[in-house]
C-alpha positions as a Markdown table, in Angstrom:
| # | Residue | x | y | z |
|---|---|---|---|---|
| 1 | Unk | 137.5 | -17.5 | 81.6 |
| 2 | Unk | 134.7 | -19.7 | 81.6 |
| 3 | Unk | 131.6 | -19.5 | 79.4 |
| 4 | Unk | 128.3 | -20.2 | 80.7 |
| 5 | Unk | 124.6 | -20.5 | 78.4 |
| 6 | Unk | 121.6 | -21.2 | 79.8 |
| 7 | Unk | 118.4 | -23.7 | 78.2 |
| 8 | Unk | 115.0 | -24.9 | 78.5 |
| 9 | Unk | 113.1 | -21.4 | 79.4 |
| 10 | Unk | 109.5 | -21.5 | 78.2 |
| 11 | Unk | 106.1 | -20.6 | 78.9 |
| 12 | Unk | 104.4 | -22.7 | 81.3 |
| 13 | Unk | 101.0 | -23.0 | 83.3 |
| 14 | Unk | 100.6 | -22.2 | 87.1 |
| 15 | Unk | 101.6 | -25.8 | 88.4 |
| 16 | Unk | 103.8 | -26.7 | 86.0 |
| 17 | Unk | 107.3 | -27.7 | 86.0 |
| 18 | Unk | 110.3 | -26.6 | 83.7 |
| 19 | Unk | 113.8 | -28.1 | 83.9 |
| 20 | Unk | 116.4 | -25.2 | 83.1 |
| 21 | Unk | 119.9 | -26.2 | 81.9 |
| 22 | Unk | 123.1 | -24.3 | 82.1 |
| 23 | Unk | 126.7 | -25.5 | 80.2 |
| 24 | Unk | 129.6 | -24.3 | 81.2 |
| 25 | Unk | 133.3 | -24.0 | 79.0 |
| 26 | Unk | 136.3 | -22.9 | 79.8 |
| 27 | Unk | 138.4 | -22.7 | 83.1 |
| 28 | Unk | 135.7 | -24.4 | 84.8 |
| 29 | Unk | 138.2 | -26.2 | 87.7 |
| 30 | Unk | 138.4 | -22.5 | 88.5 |
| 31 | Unk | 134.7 | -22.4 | 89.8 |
| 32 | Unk | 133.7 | -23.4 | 92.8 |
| 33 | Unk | 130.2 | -22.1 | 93.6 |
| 34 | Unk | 127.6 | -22.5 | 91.0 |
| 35 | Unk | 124.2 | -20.9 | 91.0 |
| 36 | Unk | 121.2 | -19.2 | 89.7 |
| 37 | Unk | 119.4 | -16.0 | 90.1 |
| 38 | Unk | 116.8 | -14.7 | 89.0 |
| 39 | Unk | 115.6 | -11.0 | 87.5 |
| 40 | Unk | 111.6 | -10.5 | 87.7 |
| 41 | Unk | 110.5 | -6.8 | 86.0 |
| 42 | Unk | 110.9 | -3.7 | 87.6 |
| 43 | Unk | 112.6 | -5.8 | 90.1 |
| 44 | Unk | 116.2 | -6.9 | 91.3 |
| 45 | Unk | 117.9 | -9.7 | 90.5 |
| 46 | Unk | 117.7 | -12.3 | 93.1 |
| 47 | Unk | 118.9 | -15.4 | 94.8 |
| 48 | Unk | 117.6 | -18.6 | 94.1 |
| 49 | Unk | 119.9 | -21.7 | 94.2 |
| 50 | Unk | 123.4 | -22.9 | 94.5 |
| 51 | Unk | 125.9 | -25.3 | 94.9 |
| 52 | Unk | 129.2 | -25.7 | 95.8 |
| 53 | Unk | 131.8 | -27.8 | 94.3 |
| 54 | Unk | 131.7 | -30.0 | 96.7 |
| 55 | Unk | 127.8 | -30.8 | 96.0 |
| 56 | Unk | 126.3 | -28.8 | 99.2 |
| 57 | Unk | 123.0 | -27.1 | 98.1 |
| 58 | Unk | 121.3 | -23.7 | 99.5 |
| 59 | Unk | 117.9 | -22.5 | 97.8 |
| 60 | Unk | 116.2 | -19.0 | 98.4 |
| 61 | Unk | 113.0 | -19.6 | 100.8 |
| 62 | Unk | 110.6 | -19.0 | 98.5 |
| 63 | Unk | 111.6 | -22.1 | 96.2 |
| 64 | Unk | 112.2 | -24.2 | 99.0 |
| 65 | Unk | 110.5 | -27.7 | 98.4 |
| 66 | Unk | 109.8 | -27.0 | 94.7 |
| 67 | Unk | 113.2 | -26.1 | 93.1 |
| 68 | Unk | 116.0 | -28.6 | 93.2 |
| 69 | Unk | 119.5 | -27.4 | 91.8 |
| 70 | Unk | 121.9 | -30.2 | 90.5 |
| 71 | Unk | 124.9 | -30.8 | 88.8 |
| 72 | Unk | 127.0 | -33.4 | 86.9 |
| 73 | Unk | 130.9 | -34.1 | 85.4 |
| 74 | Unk | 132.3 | -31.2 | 87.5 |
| 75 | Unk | 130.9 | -28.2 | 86.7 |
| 76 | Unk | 130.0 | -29.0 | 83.1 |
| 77 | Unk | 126.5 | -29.0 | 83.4 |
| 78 | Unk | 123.9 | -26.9 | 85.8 |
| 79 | Unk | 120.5 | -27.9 | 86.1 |
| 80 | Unk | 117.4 | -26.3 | 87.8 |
| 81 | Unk | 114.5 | -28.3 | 88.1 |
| 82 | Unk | 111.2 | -26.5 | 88.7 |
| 83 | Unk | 107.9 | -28.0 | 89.8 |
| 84 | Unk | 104.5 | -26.7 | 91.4 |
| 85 | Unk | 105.5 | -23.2 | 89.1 |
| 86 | Unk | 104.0 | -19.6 | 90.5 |
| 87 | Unk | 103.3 | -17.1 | 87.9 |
| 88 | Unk | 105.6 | -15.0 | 91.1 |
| 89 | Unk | 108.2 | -17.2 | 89.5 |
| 90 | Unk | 107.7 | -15.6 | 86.2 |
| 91 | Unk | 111.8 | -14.0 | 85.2 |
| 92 | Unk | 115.0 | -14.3 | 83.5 |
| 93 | Unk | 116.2 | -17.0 | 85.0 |
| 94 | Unk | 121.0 | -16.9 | 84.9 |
| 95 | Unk | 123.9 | -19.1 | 85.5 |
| 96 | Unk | 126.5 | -18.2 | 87.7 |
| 97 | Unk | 129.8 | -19.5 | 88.3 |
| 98 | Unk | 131.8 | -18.0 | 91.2 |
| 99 | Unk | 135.6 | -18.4 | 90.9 |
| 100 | Unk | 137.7 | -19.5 | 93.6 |
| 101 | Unk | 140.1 | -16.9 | 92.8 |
| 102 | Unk | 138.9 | -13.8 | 94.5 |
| 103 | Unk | 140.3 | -11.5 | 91.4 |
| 104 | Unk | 138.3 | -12.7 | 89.2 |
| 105 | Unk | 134.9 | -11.4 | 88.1 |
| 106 | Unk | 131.3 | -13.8 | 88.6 |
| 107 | Unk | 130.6 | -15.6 | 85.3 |
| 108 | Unk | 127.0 | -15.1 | 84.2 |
| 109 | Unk | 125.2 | -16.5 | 81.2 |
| 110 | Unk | 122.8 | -14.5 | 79.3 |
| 111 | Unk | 119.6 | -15.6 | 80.5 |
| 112 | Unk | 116.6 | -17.5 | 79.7 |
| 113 | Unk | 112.8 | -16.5 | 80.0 |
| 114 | Unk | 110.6 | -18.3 | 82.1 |
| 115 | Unk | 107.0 | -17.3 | 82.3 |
| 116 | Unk | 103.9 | -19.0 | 84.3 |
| 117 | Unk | 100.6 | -18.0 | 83.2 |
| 118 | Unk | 97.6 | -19.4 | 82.8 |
């Protein structure tokens, strides 16, 4: 099992940037994709970063050039740094570990609230 909780969600002008945290405990050698999504109201959650244990990085288009995801010791520590914020950004921002054993169920965290507003 592997726990994951997510950090530094906050309220932030159009602009902006927020840098979004994510630890991981547990069986984390058992992970070997981590990512986030994203869940906007009235809307479905969504793809927005990840990367692989190996450190190769894929982001959703419409963070592209804004958004960088990163990671240090293993898969201890998830980051998501976000500049040049969109109030279209505005969501529950989750953690996701995907397990290299394909029995096992995605980990997810339980979210943290980012909203851009002026």
């Amino acid at each position: 099992q592997v726990q994951l909780v997510e950090s530094g969600g906050g309220l932030v002008q159009p602009g902006g940037s927020l840098r979004l945290s994510c630890a991981a405990t547990g069986n984390i050698f058992s992970v070997k994709v981590m990512a986030w999504y994203r869940q906007a109201p009235g809307k479905q959650r969504e793809f927005v970063a990840a990367v692989t244990r190996g450190g190769s990085t894929d982001y959703a288009a419409s963070v592209v050039g804004r958004f960088t995801i990163s990671k240090e010791n293993a898969n201890n520590w998830l980051y998501l740094q976000m500049n040049n914020l969109k109030p279209e950004d505005t969501a529950v921002y989750y953690c996701k570990g995907e397990s290299m054993r394909p029995e096992d169920d995605d980990y997810w965290g339980q979210g943290t609230q980012v909203s851009v507003s002026a």
